[in-house]
C-alpha positions in Angstrom: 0.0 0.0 0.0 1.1 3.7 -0.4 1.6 4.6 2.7 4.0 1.1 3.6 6.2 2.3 1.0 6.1 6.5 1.7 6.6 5.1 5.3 9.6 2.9 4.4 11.2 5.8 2.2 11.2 8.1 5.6 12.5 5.2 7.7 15.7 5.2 5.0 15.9 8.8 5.8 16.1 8.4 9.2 18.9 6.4 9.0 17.3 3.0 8.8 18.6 0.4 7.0 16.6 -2.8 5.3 17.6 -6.2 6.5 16.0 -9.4 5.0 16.1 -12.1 7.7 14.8 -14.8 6.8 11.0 -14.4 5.7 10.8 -11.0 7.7 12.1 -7.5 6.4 13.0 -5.3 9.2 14.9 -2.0 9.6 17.5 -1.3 11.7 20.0 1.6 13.1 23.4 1.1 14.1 24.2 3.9 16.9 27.7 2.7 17.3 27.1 0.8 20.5 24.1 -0.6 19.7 21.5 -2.3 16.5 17.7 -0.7 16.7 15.6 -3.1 15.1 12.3 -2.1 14.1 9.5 -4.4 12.2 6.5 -2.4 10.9 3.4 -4.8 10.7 1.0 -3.4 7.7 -2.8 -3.4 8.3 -4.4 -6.3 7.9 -6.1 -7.1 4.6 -9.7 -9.0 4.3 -9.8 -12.4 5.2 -6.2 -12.1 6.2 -5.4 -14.1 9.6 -4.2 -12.2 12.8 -0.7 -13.3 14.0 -1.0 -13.0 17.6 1.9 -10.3 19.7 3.1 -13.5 21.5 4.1 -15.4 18.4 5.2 -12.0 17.3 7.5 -11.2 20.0 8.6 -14.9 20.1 9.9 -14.3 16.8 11.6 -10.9 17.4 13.3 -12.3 20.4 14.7 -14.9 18.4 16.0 -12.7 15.9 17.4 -10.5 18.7 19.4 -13.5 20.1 20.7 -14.3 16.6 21.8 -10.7 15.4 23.5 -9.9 19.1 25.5 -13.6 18.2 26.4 -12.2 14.8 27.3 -8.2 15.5 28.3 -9.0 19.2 26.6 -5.6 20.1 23.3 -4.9 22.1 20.0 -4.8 20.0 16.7 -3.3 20.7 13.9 -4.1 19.0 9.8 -2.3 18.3 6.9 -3.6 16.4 5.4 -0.6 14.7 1.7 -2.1 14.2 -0.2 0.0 11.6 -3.8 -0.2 12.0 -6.9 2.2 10.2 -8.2 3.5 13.6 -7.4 3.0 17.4 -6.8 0.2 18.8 -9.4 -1.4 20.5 -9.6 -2.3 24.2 -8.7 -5.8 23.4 -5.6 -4.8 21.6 -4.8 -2.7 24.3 -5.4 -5.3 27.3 -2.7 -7.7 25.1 0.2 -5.3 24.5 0.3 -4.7 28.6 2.7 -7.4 28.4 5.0 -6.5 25.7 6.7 -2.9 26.4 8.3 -2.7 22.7 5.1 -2.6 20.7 3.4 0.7 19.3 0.3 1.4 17.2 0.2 4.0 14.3 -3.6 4.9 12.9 -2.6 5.4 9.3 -5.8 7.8 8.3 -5.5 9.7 11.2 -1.9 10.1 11.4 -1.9 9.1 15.0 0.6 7.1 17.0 -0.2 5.5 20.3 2.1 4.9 23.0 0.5 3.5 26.4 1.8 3.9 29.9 3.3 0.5 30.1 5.5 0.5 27.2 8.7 2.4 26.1 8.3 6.2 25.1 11.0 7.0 22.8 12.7 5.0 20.1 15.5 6.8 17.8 13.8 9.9 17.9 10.2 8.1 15.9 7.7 9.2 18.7 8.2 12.6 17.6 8.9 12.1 13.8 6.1 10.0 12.8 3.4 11.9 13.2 4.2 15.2 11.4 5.6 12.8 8.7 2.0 11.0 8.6 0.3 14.1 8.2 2.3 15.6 5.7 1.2 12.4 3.7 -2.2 12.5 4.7 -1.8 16.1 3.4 -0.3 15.1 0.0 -2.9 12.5 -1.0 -6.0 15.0 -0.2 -3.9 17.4 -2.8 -3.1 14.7 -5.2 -7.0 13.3 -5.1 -8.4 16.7 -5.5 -5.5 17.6 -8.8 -7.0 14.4 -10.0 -10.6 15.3 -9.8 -9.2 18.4 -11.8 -7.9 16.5 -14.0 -11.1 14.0 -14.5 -13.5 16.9 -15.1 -12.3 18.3 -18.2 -14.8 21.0 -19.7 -16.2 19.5 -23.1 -15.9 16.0 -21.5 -17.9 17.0 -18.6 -20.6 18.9 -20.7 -21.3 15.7 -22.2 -21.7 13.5 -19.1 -24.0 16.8 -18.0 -25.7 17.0 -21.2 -26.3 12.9 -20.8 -27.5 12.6 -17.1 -30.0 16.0 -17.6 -31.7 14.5 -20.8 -32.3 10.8 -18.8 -33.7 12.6 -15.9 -36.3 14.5 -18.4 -37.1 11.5 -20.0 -37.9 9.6 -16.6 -39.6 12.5 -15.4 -42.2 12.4 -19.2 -42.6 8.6 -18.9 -40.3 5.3 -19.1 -37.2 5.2 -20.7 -37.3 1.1 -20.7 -40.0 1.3 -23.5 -38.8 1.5 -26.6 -41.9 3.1 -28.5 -41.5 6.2 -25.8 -37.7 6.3 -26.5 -38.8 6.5 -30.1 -41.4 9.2 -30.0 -38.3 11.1 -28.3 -35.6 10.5 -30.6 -34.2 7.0 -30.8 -33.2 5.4 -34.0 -35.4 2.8 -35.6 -35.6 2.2 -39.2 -38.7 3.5 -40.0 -38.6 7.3 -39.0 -34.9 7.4 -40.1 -34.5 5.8 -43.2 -38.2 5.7 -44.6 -39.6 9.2 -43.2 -35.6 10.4 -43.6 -35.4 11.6 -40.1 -31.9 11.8 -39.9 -31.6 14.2 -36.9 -31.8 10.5 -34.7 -28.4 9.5 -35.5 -27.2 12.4 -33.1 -30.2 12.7 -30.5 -30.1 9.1 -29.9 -26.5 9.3 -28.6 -27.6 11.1 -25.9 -30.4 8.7 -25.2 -30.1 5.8 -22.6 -32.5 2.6 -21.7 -32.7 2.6 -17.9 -30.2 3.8 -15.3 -28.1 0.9 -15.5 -27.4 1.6 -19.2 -26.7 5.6 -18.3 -25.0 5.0 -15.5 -22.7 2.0 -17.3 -21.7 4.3 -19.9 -21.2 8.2 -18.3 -18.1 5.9 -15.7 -16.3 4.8 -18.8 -16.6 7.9 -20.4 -15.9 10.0 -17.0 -12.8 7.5 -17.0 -11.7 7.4 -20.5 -13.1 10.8 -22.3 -11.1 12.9 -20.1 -7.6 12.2 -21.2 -8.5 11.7 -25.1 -9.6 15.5 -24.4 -5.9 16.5 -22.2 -4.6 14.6 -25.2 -6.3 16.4 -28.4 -7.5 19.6 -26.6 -11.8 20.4 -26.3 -12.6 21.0 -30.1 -10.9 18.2 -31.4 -12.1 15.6 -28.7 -15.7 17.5 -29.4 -15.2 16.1 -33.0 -14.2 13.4 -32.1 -17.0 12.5 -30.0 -19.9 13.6 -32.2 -18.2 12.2 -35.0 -17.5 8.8 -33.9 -21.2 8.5 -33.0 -22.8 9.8 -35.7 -20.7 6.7 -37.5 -21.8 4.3 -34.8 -25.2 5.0 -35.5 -24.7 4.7 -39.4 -23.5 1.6 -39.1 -26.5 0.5 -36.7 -28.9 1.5 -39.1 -26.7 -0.2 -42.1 -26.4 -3.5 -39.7 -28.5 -4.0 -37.0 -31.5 -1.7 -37.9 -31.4 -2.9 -41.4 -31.7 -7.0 -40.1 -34.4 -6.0 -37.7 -36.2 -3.2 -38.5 -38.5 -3.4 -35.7 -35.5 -2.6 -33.4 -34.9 0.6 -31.7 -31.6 1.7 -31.2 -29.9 4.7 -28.8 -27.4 5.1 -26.2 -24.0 6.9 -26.2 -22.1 3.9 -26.9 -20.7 3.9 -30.4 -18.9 7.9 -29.2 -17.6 6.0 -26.4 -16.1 3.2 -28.4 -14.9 6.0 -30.9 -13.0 7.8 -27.4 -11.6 4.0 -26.9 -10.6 4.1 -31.0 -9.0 7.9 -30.3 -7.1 6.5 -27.4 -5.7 3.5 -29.3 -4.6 5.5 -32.0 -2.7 8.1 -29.4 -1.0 5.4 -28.2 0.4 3.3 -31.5 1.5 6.7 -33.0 3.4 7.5 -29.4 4.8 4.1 -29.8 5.5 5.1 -33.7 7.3 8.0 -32.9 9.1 6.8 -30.0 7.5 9.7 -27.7 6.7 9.7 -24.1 3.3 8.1 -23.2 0.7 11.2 -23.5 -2.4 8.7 -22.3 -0.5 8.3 -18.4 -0.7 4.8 -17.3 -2.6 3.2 -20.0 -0.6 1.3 -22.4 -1.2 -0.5 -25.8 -1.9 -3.9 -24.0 -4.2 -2.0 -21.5 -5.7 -0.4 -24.2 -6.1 -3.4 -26.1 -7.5 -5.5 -23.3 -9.6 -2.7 -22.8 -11.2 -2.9 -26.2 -11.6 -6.1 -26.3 -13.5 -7.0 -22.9 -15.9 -4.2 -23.8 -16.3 -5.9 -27.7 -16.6 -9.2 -26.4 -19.3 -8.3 -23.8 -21.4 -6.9 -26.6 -20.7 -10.1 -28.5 -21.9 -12.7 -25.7 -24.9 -10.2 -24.5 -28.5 -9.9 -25.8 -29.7 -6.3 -26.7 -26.1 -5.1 -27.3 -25.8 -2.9 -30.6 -22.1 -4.6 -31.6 -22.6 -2.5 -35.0 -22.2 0.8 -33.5 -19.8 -0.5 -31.1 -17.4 -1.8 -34.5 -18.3 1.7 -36.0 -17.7 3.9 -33.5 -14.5 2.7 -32.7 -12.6 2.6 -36.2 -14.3 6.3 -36.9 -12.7 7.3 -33.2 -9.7 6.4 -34.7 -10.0 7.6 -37.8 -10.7 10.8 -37.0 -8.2 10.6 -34.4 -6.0 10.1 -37.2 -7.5 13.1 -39.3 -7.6 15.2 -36.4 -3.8 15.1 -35.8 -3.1 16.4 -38.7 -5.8 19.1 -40.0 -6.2 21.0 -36.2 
């Protein structure tokens, strides 16, 4: 976890040094006369067992014994126990016996030293803490420059524009049937193709069936949409967007509309895919060019994987429009492609 490693960075700055002993990592100090040894026990993780303090002083003790043999010096030893709040009474009641133990809340920063057991240890019980909150400090600032980061104008317009025209919809009746998701601008073959309504290819992108269908798509696009746009800047990412759907919904018309013309079709899947298609090409041409990765930690075989689990979903699932999936993605990357050269 972060804060084991920013923890064991400041220990190496406080003149702590790693030492592998046998299936244990500890730190220690040499102060000339004598070896501090320090274990820090990380929070436990779900379903993980509890080692008891005995069995975990037994150990130490051990170790003690064994290093003294080696360095023929004096050595000291602590369990730092990190926990995500105070210890309980329990806890409490069990370290009575064992002086070198301490526990450090890691979310509040927090270290707790009780009556019965030692009160200083190579100057830690009064570095820890301000180190701890200058952490704590640093992720609130690094969670909040992300949230920045996610909520990129045109992007977040169109997750706006998305969730505002779903909640009118549910408000003017149900957007689960597909004759009242018609009347208000899905696709079916009819009213586009026969009555040349061709204004449904872009309302319909902005039209989801049920919340699980909005809510599905608006997290990948929060996710995904908002480094294509750090990536190609607002208008090109708009273009991209519109343009990429406006293919996927040709090609739904073309494929899945024209096979079943009784379907109706909508949803702002086929620009998502196109973002997905954007992203892909961002990457190859980075790889092309030998540049520095613009799209952060997402690489080609993240990208691919990524592209892939979302195709092959549509491809094993019922009521999935795979057409404007296809279509949207190659026109995200084709205009990608275009884009990078024209604007």
């Amino acid at each position: 976890m972060e804060f084991v490693e920013a923890l064991q960075e400041f220990l190496f700055h406080q003149g702590f040094q790693k030492i592998k002993y046998d299936s244990k990592i500890l730190w220690g100090k040499d102060t000339g006369d004598k070896l501090s040894l320090l274990e820090v026990v990380p929070p436990l993780l779900p379903g993980q067992p509890r080692i008891g303090l005995k069995q975990r002083e037994e150990e130490m003790l051990d170790i003690k014994r064994q290093i003294m043999l080696k360095y023929q010096k004096k050595v000291e030893h602590l369990l730092l126990i990190l926990s995500k709040g105070e210890p309980d009474f329990e806890e409490r009641k069990e370290t009575e016996k064992y002086p070198d133990i301490w526990f450090f809340d890691i979310k509040a920063g927090q270290l707790y030293i009780y009556e019965y057991q030692k009160s200083q240890y190579c100057g830690l019980e009064s570095s820890l803490e301000p180190f701890s909150q200058k952490f704590l400090q640093q992720k609130v600032t690094e969670e909040r420059t992300e949230l920045q980061r996610m909520l990129t104008p045109v992007n977040t317009i169109l997750v706006f524009v998305n969730v505002v025209v779903f909640m009118i919809l549910s408000f003017l009746g149900s957007t689960t049937d597909a004759e009242f998701m018609a009347a208000h601008g899905a696709m079916d073959w009819m009213d586009v193709v026969e009555k040349h309504q061709y204004y449904r290819l872009f309302t319909s992108m902005f039209l989801h069936f049920g919340a699980d269908h909005l809510l599905q798509n608006m997290l990948i696009l929060l996710v995904i949409g908002c480094r294509l746009e750090r990536i190609t800047g607002k208008l090109s990412y708009l273009l991209i967007y519109i343009g990429a759907g406006l293919i996927g919904a040709g090609t739904s018309i073309i494929f899945t509309l024209g096979n079943n013309p009784n379907t109706v079709s909508a949803g702002a899947s086929g620009a998502i895919f196109g973002v997905m298609g954007g992203l892909l090409y961002c990457i190859i041409s980075d790889i092309i060019q030998k540049k520095r990765h613009r799209v952060e930690e997402i690489g080609l075989t993240g990208m691919i994987f990524m592209v892939a689990s979302a195709l092959s979903y549509g491809f094993f699932s019922t009521g999935i429009d795979n057409a404007a999936h296809i279509g949207g993605l190659v026109g995200g990357f084709l205009i990608t492609m275009i884009s990078r050269f024209v604007i």
